[in-house]
DRENDREN-961141 format. One line per 10 residues: number of its first residue (from 1); their letters; for each residue x, y, z of C-alpha. Coordinates in steps of 0.1 Angstrom, whole numbers, padded with zeros to 4 digits. Example, Ala and Ser with C-alpha at 12.3 -4.5 7.8 and 13.67 -1.06 7.14 Angstrom:
2
1 = AS = 0123 -0045 0078 | 0137 -0011 0071
This chain:
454
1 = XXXXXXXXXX = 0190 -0203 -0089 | 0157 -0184 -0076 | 0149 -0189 -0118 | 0151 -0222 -0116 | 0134 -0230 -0085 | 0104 -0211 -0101 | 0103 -0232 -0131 | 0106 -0260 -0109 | 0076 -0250 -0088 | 0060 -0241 -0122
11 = XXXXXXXXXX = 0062 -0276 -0134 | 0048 -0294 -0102 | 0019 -0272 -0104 | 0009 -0283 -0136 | -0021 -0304 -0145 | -0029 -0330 -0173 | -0025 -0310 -0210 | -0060 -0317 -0228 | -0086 -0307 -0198 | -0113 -0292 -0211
21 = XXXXXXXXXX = -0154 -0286 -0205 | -0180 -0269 -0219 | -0202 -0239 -0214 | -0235 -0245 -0197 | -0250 -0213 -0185 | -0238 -0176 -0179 | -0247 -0163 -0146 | -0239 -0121 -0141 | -0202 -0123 -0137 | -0195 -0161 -0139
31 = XXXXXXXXXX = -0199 -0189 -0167 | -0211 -0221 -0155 | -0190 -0245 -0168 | -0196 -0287 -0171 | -0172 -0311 -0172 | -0139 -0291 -0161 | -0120 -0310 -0135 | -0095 -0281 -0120 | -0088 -0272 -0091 | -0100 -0234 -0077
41 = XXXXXXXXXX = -0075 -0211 -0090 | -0066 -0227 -0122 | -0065 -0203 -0149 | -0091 -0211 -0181 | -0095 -0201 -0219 | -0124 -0200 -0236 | -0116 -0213 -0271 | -0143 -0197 -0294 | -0136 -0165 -0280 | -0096 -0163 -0266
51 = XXXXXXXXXX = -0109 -0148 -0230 | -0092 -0162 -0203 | -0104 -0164 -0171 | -0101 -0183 -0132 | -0120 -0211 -0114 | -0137 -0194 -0086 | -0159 -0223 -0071 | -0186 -0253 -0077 | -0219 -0251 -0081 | -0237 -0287 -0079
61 = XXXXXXXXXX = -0203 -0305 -0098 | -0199 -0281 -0121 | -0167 -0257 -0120 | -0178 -0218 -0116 | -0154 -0195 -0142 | -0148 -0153 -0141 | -0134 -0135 -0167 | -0110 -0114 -0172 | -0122 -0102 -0200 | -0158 -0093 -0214
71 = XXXXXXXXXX = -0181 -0121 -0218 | -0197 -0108 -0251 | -0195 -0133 -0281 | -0196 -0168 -0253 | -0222 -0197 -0263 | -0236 -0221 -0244 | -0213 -0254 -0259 | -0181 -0232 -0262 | -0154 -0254 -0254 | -0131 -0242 -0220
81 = XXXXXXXXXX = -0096 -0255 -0224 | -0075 -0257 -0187 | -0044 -0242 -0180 | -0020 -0237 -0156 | -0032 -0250 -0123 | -0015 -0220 -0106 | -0017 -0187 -0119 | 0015 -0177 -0131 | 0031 -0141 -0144 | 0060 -0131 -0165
91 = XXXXXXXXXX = 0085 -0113 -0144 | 0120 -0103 -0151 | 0146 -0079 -0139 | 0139 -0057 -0169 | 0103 -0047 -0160 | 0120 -0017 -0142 | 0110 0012 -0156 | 0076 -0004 -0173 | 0042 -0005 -0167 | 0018 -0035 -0175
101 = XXXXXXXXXX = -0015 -0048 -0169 | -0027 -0077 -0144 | -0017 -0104 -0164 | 0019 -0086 -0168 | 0016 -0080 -0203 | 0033 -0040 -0211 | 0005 -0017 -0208 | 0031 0014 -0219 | 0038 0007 -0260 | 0077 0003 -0254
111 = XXXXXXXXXX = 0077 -0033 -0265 | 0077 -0066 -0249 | 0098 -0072 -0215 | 0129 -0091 -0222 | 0143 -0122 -0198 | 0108 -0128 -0187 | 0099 -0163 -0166 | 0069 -0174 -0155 | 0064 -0172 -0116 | 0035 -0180 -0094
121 = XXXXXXXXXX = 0016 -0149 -0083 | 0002 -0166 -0051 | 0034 -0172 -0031 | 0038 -0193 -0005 | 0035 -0176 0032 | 0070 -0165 0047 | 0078 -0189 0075 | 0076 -0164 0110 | 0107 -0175 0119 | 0125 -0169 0084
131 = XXXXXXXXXX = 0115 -0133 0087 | 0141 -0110 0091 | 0138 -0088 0125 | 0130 -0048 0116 | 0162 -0030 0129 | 0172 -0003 0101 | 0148 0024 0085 | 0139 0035 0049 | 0138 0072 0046 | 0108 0079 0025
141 = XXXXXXXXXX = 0119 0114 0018 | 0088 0131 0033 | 0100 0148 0067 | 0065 0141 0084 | 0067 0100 0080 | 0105 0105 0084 | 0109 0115 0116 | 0072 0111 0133 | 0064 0079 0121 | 0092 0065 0106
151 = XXXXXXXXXX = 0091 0034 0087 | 0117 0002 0092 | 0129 -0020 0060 | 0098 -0050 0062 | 0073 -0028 0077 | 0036 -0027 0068 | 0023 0005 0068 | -0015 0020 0063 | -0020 0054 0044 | -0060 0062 0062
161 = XXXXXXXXXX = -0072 0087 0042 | -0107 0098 0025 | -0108 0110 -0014 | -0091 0143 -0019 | -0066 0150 0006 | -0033 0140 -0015 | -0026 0100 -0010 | -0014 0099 -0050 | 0009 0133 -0047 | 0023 0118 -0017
171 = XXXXXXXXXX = 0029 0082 -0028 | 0046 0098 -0059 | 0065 0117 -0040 | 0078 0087 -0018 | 0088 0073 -0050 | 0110 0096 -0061 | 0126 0099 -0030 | 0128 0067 -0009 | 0160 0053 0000 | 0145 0020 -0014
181 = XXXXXXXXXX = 0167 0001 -0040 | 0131 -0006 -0059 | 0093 0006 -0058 | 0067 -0014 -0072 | 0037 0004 -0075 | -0001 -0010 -0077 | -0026 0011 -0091 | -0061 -0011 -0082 | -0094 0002 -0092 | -0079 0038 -0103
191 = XXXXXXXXXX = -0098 0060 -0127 | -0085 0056 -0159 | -0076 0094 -0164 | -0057 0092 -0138 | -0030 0064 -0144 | -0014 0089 -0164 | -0017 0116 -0143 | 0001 0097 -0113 | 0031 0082 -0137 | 0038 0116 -0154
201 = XXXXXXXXXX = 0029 0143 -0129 | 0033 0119 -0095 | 0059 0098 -0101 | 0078 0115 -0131 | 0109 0099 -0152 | 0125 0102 -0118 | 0108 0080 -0100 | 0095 0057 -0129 | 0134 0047 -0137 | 0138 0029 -0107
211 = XXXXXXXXXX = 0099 0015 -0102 | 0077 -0012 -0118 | 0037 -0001 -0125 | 0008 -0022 -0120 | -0026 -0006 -0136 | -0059 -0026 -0131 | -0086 0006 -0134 | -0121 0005 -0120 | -0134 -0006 -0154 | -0118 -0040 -0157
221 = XXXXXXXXXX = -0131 -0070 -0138 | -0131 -0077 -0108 | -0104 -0107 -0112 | -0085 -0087 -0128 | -0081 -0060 -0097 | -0071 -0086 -0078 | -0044 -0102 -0096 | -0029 -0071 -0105 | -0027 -0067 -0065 | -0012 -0102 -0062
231 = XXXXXXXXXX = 0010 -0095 -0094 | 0028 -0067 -0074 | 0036 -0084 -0046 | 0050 -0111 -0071 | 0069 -0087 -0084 | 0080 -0075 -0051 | 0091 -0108 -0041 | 0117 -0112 -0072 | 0133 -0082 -0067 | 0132 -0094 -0026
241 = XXXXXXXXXX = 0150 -0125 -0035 | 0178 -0110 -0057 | 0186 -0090 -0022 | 0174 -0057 -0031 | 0151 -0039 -0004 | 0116 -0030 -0023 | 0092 -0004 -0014 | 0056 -0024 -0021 | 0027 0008 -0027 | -0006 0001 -0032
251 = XXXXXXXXXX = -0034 0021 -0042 | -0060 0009 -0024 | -0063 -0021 -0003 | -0100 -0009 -0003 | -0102 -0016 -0041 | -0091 -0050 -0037 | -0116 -0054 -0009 | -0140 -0040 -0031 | -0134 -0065 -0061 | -0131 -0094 -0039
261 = XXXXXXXXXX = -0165 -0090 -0021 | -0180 -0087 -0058 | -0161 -0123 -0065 | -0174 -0135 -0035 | -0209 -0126 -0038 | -0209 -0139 -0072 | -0199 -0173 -0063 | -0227 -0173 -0037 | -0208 -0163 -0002 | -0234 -0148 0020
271 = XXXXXXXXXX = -0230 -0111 0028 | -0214 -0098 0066 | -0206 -0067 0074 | -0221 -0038 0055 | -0222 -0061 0025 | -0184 -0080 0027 | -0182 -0117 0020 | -0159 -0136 0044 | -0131 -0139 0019 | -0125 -0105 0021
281 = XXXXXXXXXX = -0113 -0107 0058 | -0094 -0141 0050 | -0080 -0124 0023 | -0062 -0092 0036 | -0040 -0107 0059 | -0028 -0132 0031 | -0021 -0100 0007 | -0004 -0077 0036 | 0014 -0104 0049 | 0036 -0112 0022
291 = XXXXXXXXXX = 0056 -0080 0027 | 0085 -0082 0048 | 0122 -0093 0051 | 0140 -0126 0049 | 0174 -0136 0062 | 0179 -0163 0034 | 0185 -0132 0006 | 0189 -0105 0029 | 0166 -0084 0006 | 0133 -0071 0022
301 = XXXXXXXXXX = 0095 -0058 0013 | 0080 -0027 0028 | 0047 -0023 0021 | 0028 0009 0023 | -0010 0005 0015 | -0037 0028 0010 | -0069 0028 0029 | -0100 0044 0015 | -0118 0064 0044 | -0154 0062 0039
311 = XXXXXXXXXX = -0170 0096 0050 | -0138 0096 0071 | -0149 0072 0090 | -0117 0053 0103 | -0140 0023 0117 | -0155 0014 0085 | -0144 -0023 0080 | -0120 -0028 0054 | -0099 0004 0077 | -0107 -0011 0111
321 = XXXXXXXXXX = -0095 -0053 0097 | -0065 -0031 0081 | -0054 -0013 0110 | -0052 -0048 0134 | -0034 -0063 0107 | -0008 -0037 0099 | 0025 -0023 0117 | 0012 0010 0116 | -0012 0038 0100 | -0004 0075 0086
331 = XXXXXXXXXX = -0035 0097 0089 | -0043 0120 0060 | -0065 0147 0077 | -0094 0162 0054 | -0088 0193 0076 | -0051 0196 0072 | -0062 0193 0037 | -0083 0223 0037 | -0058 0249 0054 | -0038 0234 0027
341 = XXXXXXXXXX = -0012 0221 0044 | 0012 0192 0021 | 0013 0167 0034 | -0020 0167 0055 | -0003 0141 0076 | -0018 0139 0111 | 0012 0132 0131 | -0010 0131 0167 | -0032 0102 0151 | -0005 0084 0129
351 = XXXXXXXXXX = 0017 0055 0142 | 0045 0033 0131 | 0048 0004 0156 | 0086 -0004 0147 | 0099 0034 0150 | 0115 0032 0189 | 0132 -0001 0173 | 0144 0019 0144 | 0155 0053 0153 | 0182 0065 0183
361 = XXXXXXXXXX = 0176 0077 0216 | 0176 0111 0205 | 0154 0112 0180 | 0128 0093 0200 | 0129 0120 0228 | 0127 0145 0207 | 0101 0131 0186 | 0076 0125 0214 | 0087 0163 0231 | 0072 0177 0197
371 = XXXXXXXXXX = 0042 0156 0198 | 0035 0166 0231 | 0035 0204 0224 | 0014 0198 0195 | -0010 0175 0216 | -0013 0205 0236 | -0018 0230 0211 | -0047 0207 0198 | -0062 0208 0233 | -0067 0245 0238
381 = XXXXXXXXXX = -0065 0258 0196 | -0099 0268 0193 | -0093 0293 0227 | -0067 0306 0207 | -0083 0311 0174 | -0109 0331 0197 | -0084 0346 0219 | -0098 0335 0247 | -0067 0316 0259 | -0048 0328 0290
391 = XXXXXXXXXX = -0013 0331 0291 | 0007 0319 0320 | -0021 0293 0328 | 0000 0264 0320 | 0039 0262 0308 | 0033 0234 0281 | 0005 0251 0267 | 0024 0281 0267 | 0051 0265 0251 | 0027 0248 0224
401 = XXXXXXXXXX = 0017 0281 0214 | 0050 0299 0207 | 0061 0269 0186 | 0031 0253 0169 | 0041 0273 0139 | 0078 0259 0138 | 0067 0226 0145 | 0043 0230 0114 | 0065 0245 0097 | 0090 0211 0104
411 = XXXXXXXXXX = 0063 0190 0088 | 0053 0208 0058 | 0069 0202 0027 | 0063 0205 -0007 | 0067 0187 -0037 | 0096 0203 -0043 | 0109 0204 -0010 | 0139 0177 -0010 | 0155 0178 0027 | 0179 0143 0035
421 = XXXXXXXXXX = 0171 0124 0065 | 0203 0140 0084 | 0193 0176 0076 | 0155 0168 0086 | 0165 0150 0117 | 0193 0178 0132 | 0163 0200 0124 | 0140 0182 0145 | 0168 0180 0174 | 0173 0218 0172
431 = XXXXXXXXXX = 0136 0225 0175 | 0132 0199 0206 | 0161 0212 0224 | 0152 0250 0222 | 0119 0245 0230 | 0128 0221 0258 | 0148 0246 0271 | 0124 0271 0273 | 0094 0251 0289 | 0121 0243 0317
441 = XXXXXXXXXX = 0129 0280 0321 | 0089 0286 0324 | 0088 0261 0347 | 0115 0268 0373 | 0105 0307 0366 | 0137 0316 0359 | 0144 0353 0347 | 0139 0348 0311 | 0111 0327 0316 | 0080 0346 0306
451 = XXXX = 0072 0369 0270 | 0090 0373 0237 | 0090 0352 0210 | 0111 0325 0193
């Protein structure tokens, strides 16, 4: 049924066959095109040379075209024959395991992708109230998101995080080990080196089994970075709608930002805020909205995007229109990083906005007992690195100290360090109760209350 009512929506999106214009000029990224009657978004070949590409916008009646392919061998004259009126991708059940390009063609030499059909890769918003409510969690495998921050089944959440600090070990990692039924992973902008790197090192056979690839590298187009973007979330979708709950990664919504501002400045939008066209901000929301979950299928979208940290700066404006529009953010730290510490999550500065919705009473006390003793230790760390701090000043702090290398020791993991959500979690409770314990014995000043060590 879902098939068929893509065909069907395929069809009505169709315009006249036969629509075709010429090539008037060639402007940076964009041909000029005269006499092309389609609407923005329809997708466009250029006959003489076999590069397709999209209507961006009008210039003075005539329809403005990108490529998504180089522009070497056009002529003025060339004829540019219309296509779809949507832009459309073939997806099919069998793309698990595979990894193709922007336009959904294999990009991994194991053939062509059986049982494909053609689906729109601009999907129509989910209606608010069609949404399913978050009310059960997806265990990422990674303690620190687990049980700090943990993530609920149609959640949005933000990976913050400059270059270097281990986003890609990390979102490999989650691959392998999420409790999802499916990942779909978007590689937008990448170096090309490392697309390789990520699905062989990262992600492994492992995780590649159960995941479909998206790869658009920072050499390719701009257009083409941004339908490989919209491709995954296509993607996404289907396997949404056959009921299956899909873990959406994307690496990095600041890519995508970054290939639609050069879009937009190409079809004349006037530069804002340190150089982004408008579109970008209309367009985020539209891409990190279409995660979530919907009663009609029962299936659901998480979506975990990566945000590129300029200079760590977390109020740069692609991270600062992300974080309003998101469920939630995990902090990679630079300094974590550096003491090497996997994964540099900072559990003080990350937040999931669904977790007290998601998780039991419990956990939630314990949870925010642990963050509070590390919230403390971060208050008076540099006395202690100095040795200037004095003991018996104040019971929490006290406390902070004698377990900030448990609690540390909770949250580090490595990449070979599998622990399941019910051994991590009793871990956690253990750690929050003993501790507990002990700050109320300082407290009341009971006869064990002072020295030793845990």
């Amino acid at each position: 049924m879902n098939a068929l009512a893509d065909q069907i929506r395929l069809v009505s999106s169709l315009e006249a066959v036969g629509v075709a214009g010429r090539v008037a000029a060639l402007r940076g990224l964009t041909v000029i095109a005269e006499d092309l009657p389609l609407p923005v978004g329809a997708e466009v070949g250029i006959a003489s040379t076999r590069v397709r590409g999209e209507i961006v916008g009008f210039n003075e009646g005539r329809a403005v075209v990108m490529l998504f392919g180089s522009s070497v061998g056009i002529r003025p004259g060339d004829v540019i024959r219309g296509g779809h009126a949507a832009q459309v991708a073939p997806i099919s059940d069998f793309l698990l395991g595979r990894v193709v390009d922007a336009l959904g063609n294999p990009a991994d030499g194991k053939g062509t992708v059986r049982d494909t059909v053609l689906r729109p890769i601009d999907a129509k918003p989910i209606s608010p109230m069609q949404r399913a409510r978050i009310d059960r969690p997806i265990w990422t495998g990674v303690r620190a998101i687990d049980l700090m921050t943990t993530l609920g089944r149609g959640q949005r959440m933000g990976v913050f995080a400059g270059p270097g600090v281990g986003k890609s070990t990390l979102l490999g990692t989650i691959a392998r080990r999420s409790s999802a039924d499916v990942s779909v992973i978007a590689l937008i902008g990448e170096r090309g080196r490392e697309v390789r790197e990520f699905i062989e090192q990262s992600l492994g056979e492992e995780g590649l089994a159960r995941s479909v690839v998206v790869v658009a590298t920072g050499d390719e187009p701009p257009l083409m970075r941004i339908r490989a973007a919209r491709l995954a979330c296509a993607i996404a979708e289907h396997f949404r709608d056959m009921g299956r709950d899909v873990l959406l990664m994307m690496d990095s919504v600041t890519r995508f930002a970054h290939a639609q501002r050069q879009v937009g400045l190409s079809v004349g939008e006037p530069p804002a805020t340190k150089g982004y066209t408008p579109s970008v901000f209309a367009e985020l929301p539209v891409l990190l909205e279409r995660a979530g979950g919907v009663d009609a299928s029962g299936g659901s979208v998480t979506g975990l995007y990566t945000v590129l940290v300029e200079g760590d700066d977390m109020t740069e404006p692609v991270a600062d229109a992300a974080r309003g529009i998101l469920d939630g953010h995990i902090v990679l730290s630079r300094k974590l990083a550096q003491r090497v510490r996997y994964p540099a999550v900072d559990i003080l500065d990350s937040l999931s906005r669904v977790a007290n919705d998601i998780v039991d009473e419990h956990h939630r006390v314990a949870r925010d007992h642990l963050r509070r003793l590390e919230a403390a230790y971060a208050n008076i760390e540099e006395l202690v690195q100095i040795g200037a701090y004095a003991k018996g000043s104040d019971p929490e702090s006290d406390i902070a100290v004698l377990y900030h290398a448990r609690i540390e020791e909770l949250v580090r993991q490595g990449t070979l360090d599998e622990t399941s959500p019910e051994q991590a979690r009793e871990w956690m409770l253990k750690l929050a109760m003993e501790s507990g314990e002990r700050l109320r014995q300082l407290r009341s000043g009971g006869p064990n209350a002072g020295g030793g060590s845990v």
